[in-house]
C-alpha positions as CSV (number, residue, x, y, z in Angstrom):
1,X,147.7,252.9,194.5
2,X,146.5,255.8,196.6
3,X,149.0,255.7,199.0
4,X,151.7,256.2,195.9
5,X,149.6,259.0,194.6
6,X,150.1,260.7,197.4
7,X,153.9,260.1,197.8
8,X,154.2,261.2,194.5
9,X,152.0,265.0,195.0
10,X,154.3,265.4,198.4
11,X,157.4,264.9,196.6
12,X,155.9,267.6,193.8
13,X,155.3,269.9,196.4
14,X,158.6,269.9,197.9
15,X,160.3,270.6,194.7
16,X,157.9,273.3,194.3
17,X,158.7,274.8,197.8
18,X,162.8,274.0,196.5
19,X,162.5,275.7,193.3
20,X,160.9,279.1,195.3
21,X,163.6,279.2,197.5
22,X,166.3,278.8,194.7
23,X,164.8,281.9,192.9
24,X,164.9,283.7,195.9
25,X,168.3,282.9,196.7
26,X,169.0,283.8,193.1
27,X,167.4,287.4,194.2
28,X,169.7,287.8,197.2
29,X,172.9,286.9,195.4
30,X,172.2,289.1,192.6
31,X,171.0,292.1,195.1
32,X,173.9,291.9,196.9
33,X,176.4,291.8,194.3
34,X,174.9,295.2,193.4
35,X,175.2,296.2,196.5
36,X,179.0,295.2,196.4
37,X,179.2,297.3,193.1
38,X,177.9,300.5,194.8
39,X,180.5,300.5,197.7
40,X,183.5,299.9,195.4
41,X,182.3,302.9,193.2
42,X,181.3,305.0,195.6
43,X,183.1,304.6,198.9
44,X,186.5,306.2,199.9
45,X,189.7,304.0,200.5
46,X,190.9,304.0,204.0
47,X,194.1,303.3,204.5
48,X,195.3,302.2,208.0
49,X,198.7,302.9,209.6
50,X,201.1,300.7,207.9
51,X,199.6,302.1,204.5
52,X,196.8,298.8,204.0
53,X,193.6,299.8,202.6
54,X,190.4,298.9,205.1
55,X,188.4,295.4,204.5
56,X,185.5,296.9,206.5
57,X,182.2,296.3,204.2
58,X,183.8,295.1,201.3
59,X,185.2,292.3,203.3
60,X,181.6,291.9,205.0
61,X,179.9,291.6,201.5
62,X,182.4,289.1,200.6
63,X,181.7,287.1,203.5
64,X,178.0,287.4,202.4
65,X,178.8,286.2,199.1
66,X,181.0,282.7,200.2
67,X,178.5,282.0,202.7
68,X,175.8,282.5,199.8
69,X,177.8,281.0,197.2
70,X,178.1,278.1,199.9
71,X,174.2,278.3,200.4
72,X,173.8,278.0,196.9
73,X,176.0,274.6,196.4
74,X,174.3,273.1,199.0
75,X,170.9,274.2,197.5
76,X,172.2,272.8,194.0
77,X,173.1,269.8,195.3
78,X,169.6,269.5,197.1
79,X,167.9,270.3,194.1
80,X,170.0,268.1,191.8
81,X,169.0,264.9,194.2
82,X,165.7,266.3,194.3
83,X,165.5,266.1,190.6
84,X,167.1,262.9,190.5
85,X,164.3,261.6,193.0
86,X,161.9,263.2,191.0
87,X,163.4,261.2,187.6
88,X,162.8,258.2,189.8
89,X,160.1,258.9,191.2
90,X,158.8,260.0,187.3
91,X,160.1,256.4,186.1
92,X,157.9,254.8,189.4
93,X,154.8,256.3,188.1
94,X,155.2,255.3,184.9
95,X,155.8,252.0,185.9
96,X,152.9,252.1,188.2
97,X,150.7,253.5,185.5
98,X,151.8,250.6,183.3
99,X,151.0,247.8,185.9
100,X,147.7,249.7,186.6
101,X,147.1,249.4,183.3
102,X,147.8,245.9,183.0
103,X,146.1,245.3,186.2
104,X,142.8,247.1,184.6
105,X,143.0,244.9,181.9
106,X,143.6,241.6,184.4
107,X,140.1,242.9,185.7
108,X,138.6,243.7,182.0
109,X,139.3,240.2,181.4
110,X,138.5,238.7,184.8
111,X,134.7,240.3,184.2
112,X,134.3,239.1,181.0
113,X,135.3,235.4,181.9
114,X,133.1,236.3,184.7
115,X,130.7,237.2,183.0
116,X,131.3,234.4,180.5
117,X,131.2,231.8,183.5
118,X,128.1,233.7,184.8
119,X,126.4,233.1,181.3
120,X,127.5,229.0,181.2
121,X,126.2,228.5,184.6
122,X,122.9,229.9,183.4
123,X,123.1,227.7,180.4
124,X,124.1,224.7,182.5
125,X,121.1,225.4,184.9
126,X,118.8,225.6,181.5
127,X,120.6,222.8,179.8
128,X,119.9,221.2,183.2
129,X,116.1,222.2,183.4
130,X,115.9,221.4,180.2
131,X,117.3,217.4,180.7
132,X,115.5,217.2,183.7
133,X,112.3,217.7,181.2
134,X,113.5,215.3,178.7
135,X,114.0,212.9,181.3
136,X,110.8,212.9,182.5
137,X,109.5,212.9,178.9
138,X,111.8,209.8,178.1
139,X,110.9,207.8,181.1
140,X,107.3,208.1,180.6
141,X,108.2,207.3,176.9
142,X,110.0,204.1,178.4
143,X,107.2,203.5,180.5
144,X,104.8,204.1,177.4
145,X,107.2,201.4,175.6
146,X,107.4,198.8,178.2
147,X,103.5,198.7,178.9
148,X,103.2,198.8,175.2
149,X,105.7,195.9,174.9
150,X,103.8,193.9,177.4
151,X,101.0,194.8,175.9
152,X,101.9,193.2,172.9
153,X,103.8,190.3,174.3
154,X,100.1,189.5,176.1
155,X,98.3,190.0,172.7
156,X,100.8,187.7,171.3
157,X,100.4,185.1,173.7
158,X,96.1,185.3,173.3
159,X,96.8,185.0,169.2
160,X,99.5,182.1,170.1
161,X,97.0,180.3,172.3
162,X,94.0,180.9,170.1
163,X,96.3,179.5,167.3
164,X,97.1,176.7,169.1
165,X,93.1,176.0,169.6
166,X,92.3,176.4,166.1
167,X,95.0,173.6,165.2
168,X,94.0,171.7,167.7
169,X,90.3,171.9,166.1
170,X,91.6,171.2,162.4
171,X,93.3,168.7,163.7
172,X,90.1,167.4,165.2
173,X,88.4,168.3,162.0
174,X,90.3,165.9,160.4
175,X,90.8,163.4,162.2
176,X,86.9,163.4,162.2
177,X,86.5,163.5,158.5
178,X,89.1,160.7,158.1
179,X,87.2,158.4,160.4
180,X,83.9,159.6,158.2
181,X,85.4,158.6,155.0
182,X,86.5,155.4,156.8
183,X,83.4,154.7,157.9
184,X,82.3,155.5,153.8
185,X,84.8,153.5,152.6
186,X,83.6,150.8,154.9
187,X,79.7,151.4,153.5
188,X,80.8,151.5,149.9
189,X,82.1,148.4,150.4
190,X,79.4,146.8,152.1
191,X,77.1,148.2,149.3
192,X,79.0,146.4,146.7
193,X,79.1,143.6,148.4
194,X,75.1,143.9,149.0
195,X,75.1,144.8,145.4
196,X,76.8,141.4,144.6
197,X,75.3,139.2,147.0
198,X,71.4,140.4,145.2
199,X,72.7,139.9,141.8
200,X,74.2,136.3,143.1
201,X,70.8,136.1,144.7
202,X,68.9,136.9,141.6
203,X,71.0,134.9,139.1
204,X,70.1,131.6,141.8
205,X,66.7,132.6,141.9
206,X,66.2,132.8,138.4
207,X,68.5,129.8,137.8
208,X,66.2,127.6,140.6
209,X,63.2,128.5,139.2
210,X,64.2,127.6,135.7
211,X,65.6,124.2,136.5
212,X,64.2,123.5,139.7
213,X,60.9,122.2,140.9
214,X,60.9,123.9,144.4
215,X,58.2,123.7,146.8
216,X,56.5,127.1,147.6
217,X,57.7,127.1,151.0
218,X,61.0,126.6,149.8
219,X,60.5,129.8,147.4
220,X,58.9,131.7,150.6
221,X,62.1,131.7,152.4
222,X,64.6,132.2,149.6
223,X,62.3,135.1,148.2
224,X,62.2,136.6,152.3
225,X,66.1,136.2,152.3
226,X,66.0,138.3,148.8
227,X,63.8,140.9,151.2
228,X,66.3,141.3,153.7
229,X,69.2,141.6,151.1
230,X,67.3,144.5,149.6
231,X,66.5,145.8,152.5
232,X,69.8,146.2,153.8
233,X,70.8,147.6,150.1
234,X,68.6,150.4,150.7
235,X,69.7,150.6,154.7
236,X,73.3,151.1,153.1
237,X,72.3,153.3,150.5
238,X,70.9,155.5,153.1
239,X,73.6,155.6,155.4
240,X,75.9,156.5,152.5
241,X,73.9,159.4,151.5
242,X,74.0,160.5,155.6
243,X,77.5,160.2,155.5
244,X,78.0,162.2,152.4
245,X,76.3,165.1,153.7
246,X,78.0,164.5,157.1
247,X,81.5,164.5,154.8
248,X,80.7,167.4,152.9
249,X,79.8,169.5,155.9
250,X,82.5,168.7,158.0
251,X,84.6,169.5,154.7
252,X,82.7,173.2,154.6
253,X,83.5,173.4,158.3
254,X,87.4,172.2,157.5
255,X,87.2,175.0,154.9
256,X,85.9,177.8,157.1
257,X,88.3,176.5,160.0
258,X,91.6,176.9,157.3
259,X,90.4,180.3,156.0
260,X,90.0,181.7,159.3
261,X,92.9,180.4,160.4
262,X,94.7,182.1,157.3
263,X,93.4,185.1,158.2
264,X,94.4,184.6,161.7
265,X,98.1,184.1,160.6
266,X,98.1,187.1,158.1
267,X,97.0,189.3,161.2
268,X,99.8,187.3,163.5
269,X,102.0,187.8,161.1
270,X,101.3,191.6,160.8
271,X,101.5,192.2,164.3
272,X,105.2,190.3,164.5
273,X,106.2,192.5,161.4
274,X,104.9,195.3,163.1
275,X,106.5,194.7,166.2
276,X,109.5,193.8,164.7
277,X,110.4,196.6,162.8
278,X,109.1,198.8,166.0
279,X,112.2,197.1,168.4
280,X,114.3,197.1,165.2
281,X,114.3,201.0,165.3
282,X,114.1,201.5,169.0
283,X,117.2,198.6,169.0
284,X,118.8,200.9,166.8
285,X,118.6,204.0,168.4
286,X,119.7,202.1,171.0
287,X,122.6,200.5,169.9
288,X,123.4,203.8,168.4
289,X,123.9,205.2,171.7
290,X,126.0,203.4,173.5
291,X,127.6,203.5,170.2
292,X,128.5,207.0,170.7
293,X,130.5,206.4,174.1
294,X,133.4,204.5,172.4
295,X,132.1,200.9,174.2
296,X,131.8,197.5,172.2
297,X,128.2,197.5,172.2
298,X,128.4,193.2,171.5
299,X,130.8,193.3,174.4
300,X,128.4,194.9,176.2
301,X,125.4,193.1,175.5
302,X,127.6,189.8,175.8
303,X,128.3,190.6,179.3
304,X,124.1,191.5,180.6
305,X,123.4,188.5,178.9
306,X,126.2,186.8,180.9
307,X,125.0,188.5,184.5
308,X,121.5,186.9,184.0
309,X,122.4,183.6,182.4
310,X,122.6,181.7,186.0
311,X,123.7,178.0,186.1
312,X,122.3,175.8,183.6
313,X,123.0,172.6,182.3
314,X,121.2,169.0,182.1
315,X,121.3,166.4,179.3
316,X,120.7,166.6,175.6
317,X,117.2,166.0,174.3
318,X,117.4,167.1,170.7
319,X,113.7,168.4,169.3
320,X,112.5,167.6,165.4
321,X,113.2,169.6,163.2
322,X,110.9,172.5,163.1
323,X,108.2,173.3,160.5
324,X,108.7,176.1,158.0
325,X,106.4,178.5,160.0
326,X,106.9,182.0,158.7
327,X,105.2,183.1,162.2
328,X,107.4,181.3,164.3
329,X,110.4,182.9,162.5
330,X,109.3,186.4,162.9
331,X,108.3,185.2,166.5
332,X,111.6,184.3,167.5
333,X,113.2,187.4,165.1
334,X,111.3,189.2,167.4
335,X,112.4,187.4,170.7
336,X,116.1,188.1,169.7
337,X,115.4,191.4,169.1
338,X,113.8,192.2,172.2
339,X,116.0,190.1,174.4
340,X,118.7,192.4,173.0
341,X,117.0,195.5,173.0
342,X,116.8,194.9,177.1
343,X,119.8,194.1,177.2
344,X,120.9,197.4,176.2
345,X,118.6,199.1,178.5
346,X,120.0,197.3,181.2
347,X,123.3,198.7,180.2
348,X,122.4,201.6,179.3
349,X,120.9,202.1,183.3
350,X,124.3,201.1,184.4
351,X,126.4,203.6,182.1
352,X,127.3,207.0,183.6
353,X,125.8,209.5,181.0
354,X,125.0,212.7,183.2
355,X,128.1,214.6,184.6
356,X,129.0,214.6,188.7
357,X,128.1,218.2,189.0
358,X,124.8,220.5,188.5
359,X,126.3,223.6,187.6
360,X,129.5,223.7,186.0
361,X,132.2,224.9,183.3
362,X,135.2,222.7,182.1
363,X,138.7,224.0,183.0
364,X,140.8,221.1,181.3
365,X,139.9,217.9,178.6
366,X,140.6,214.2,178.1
367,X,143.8,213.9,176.2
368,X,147.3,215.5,175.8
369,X,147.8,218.8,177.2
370,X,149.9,220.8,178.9
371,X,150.4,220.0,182.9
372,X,149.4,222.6,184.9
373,X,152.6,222.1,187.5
374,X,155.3,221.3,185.7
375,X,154.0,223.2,181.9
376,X,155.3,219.5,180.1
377,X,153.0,217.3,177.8
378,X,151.0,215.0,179.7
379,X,148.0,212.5,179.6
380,X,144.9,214.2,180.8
381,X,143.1,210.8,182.0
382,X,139.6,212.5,182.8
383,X,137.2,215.7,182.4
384,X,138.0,218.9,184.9
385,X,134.7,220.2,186.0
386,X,135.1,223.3,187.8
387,X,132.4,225.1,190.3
388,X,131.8,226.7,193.7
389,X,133.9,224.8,196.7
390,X,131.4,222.9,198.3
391,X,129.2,222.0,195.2
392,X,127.8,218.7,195.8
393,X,129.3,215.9,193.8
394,X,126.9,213.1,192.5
395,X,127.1,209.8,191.3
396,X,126.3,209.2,187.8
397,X,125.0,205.8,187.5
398,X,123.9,203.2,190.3
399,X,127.1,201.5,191.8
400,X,129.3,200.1,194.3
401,X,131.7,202.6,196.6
402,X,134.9,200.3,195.8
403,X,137.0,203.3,197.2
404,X,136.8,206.2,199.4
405,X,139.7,208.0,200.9
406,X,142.7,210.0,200.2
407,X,144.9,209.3,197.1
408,X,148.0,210.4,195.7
409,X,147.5,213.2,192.6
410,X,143.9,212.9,193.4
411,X,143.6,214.1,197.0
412,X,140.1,213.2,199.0
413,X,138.8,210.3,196.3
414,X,135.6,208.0,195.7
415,X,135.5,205.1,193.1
416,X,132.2,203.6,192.2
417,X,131.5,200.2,190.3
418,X,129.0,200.3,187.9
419,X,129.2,196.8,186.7
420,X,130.0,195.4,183.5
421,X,133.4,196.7,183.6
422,X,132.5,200.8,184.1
423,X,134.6,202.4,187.3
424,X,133.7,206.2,187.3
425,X,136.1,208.1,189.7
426,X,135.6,211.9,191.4
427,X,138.6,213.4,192.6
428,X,139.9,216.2,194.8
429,X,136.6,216.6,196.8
430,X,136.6,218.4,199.8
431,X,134.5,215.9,201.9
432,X,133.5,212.5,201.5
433,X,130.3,212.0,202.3
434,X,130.1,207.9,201.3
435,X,131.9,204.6,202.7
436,X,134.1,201.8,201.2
437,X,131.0,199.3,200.4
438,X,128.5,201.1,200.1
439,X,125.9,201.2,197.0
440,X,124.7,204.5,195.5
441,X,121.4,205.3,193.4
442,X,122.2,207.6,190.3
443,X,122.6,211.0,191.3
444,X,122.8,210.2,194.8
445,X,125.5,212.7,196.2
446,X,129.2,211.0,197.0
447,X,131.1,214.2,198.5
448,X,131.8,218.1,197.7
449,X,133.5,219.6,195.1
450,X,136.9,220.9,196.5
451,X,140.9,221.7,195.9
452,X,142.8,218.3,197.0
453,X,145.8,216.8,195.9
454,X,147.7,217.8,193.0
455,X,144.8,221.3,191.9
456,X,145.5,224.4,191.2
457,X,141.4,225.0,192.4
458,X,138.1,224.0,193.4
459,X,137.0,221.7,190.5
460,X,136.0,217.9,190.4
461,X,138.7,215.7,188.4
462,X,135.9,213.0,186.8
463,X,137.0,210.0,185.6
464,X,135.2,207.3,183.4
465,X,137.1,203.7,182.8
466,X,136.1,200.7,180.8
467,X,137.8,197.2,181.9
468,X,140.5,199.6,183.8
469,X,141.7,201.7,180.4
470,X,140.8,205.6,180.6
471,X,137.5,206.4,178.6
472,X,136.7,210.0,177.3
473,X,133.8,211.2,179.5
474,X,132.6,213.9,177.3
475,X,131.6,211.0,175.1
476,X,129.3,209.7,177.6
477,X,127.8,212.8,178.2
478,X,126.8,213.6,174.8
479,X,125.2,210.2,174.8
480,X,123.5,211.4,177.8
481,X,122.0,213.9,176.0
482,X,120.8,211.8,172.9
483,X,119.0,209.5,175.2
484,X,117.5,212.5,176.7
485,X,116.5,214.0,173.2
486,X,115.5,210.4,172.1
């Protein structure tokens, strides 16, 4: 622009210097033809010898004029291409002024999507600090979780044991008392049998006595066997009143055994309620956000419970039928609950919910949209993340390196396995920085954010795929950042 500027004030000062000399030109023409005037007013004819008037000045002044007239086209003609210059050279400004104004505004709007960038980074690095927080405040809720869990798993298995020792002592209990009222069945029975051998007795007694003549000694032994008859009466008698109070205290003790137990099952049964309506909400949550990516969560959870299932097998041994235990349903409601809710933690760990990149602003979306080559509709099959060159380019869940190398339309690539069917890919890098093989940590770096392949500039292309089809990453992201708010 200066270097036109200055083209431009040299070409207005030699019109300047052109327009001077014109007007004195203009001067000497018109003094002249005064001059001319004068000598044909005032000057005597001379004739010569054949009668011919003398040229002499006149014929000098007309010289003067042709060559001036001359002069004067040629000066026209100068100036005329002068001003034509000067028409083009007006149009050239003009045209410069309108491209410097159109290049001011490029700028204008270059600094404010400068300045726009400037203020997303700064959000991103908040937004960043800010996750980082909630991370740590949701892993140490995690952590709080799991030790609470464990926690309760080992208060359940105290109250499980201790409820297995208090049936085994009813069980005891009774089995006791049963052999107690045996052995009072067994006594009553012996006591009316007493009861009917004395009356027997008595009646023969009373019968020999009547009829019979019997010798004393006779009468001596019948009335000692009537002794020992009574005495084992009362001997029975006793014994049945031991064993009643032995019977009705073991029946208090039976008693105090079931209500504590009751209580003991109310409180179990609390705690599982309790419990179970605790996982049931955290299972929600959960569910809720892997939900949010787009992913068959029962898929999902189908597939961890597959990784772990290991071989199995071995006959069948069918079990009774179980009792109608309201405890042991809310235990195992509470088993199936948990066994699921860790389930989607472990997948959950393995799902890519934090983007590749610290610091960035997104150039282009998932979807349909306009190719940047060839200006056609096209399938966007990932997220463009742009940044600095060089920005390190991290992995967003814990994987396998399945590729690493250059690619067609993706230049300098890495693909990393995340298991249960998630691939997450990082395109146009401008290093590599991991190997075919190898397994990453989350947010361990893969490579540099660069300008390979098919780009039109330093950005990251990010991928996310489910069972090979193309998955919306800006979905997993914002599921990132409910777990992190969670």
């Amino acid at each position: 622009m200066a270097w036109q500027h200055e083209a431009l004030e040299s070409r207005q000062a030699e019109i300047a210097s052109l327009r001077a000399q014109y007007s004195d030109l203009q001067g000497r023409i018109a003094g002249l033809r005064d001059t001319a005037d004068d000598i044909v007013a005032n000057a005597d004819i001379e004739t010569t010898q054949d009668g011919q008037p003398d040229g002499g000045p006149v014929a000098a002044v007309r010289d003067n004029l042709t060559d001036l007239a001359a002069a004067n086209r040629k000066l026209t003609q100068r100036i005329a291409r002068v001003r034509a210059g000067v028409r083009g050279a007006d149009a050239r400004a003009e045209e410069l002024a309108a491209e410097r104004d159109r290049l001011r505004r490029q700028l204008a709007n270059a600094e404010a999507a400068l300045a726009k960038v400037t203020r997303q980074r700064e959000e991103a690095r908040q937004a960043r600090a800010d996750l980082g927080t909630e991370l740590t405040a949701q892993r140490a809720h995690r952590q709080a979780e799991a030790a609470g869990r464990a926690h309760a798993e080992a208060h359940a298995d105290r109250l499980t044991a201790r409820l297995d020792m208090a049936r085994d002592r009813v069980t005891a209990l009774r089995d006791e008392l049963k052999a107690v009222e045996a052995r009072l069945t067994a006594s009553r029975t012996r006591h009316q049998a007493l009861l009917a051998e004395r009356a027997r007795l008595a009646d023969n007694v009373r019968a020999l006595e009547g009829r019979l003549g019997l010798s004393s000694g006779d009468g001596r032994n019948l009335m000692a066997r009537v002794s020992a008859v009574a005495k084992a009466l009362r001997d029975a008698q006793q014994d049945k009143r031991s064993l009643a109070s032995t019977r009705n205290k073991l029946r208090k003790r039976v008693a105090s055994l079931e209500s504590e137990l009751s209580k003991l099952r109310e409180r179990d049964l609390g705690l599982f309620k309790h419990f179970a309506e605790r996982t049931g909400s955290g299972l929600t949550r959960v569910r809720e956000t892997v939900a949010m990516t787009g992913v068959d969560v029962d898929k999902l959870v189908r597939r961890v419970k597959t990784a772990h299932a290991g071989a199995k097998g071995g006959p069948l041994v069918k079990l009774d039928a179980p009792v109608n235990d309201p405890i042991a349903k809310h235990a195992s409601r509470l088993s199936r609950k948990m066994r699921r809710m860790l389930a989607l933690q472990e997948a959950l760990g393995s799902m890519p919910l934090t983007a590749p990149v610290e610091s960035y602003w997104i150039s282009s979306y998932f979807g349909k949209r306009r190719d940047p080559y060839t200006d056609e509709w096209a399938m966007h099959e990932g997220l463009d993340l742009a940044a600095d060159a060089g920005s390190a380019v991290k992995a967003t869940a814990p994987g396998k390196v399945v590729f690493a190398g250059h690619r067609a339309g993706y230049g300098r690539m890495v693909k990393v396995d995340h298991g249960l069917g998630l691939v997450t890919v990082y395109g146009h890098l401008k290093e590599i920085r991991v190997q075919q093989g190898e397994r990453v940590g989350h947010r361990e770096k893969v490579g540099e954010l660069g300008n390979t392949g098919r780009s039109t500039g330093p950005h990251v292309h990010y991928e996310v795929r489910m069972d090979g089809d193309p998955a919306d990453p800006m979905k997993f992201l914002k599921a990132g950042k409910h777990v992190f708010k969670g």
